[in-house]
N, C-alpha and C positions, 0 to 999 in steps of 0.2 A: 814421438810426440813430445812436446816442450813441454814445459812446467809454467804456469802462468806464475808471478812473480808480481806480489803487490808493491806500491813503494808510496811513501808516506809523504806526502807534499808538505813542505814544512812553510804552511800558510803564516804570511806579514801581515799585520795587519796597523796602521802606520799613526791610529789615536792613541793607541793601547789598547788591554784588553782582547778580548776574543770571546766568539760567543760559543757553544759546546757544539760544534761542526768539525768534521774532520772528511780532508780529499786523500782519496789515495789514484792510482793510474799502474794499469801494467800493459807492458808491449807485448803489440799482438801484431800480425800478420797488416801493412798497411794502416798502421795509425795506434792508438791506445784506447783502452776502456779506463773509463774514469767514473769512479765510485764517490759519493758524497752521502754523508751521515749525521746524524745529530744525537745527541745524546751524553753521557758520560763513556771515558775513554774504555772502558769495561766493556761495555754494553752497547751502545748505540742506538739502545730503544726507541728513541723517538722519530725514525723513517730515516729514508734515506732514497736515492737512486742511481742509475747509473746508463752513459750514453757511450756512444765511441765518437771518439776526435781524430777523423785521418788525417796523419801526415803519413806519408809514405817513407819519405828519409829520416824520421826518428829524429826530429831537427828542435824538438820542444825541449829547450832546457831550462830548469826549473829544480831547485835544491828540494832534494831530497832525502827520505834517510827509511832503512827495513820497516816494512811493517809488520 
């Protein structure tokens, strides 16, 4: 069995700023689950959810960094 593996999208965001959200995404079997949060970087209290995105080739690329 794998290990799932979060990775920390290191969201642009192009007026400046940013609002206390944070995406993560780990590969999984035909595509990624992709997590989103709000909150302080601690905590995340204030909700969150999370969908799958299939790509099958793993072809999404997008800067990342450990979470």
């Amino acid at each position: 069995m794998s290990k799932l593996t979060w990775e920390w999208i290191d969201d642009k965001w192009p007026h400046g700023g940013k609002p206390d959200g944070f995406t993560y995404r780990a590969k999984v079997r035909g595509g990624w689950l992709v997590s989103v949060w709000a909150g302080t970087p601690s905590k995340h209290e204030s909700g969150g959810g999370l969908t799958f995105v299939p790509d099958p080739d793993h072809a999404w690329v997008v800067d990342t960094r450990k979470a």
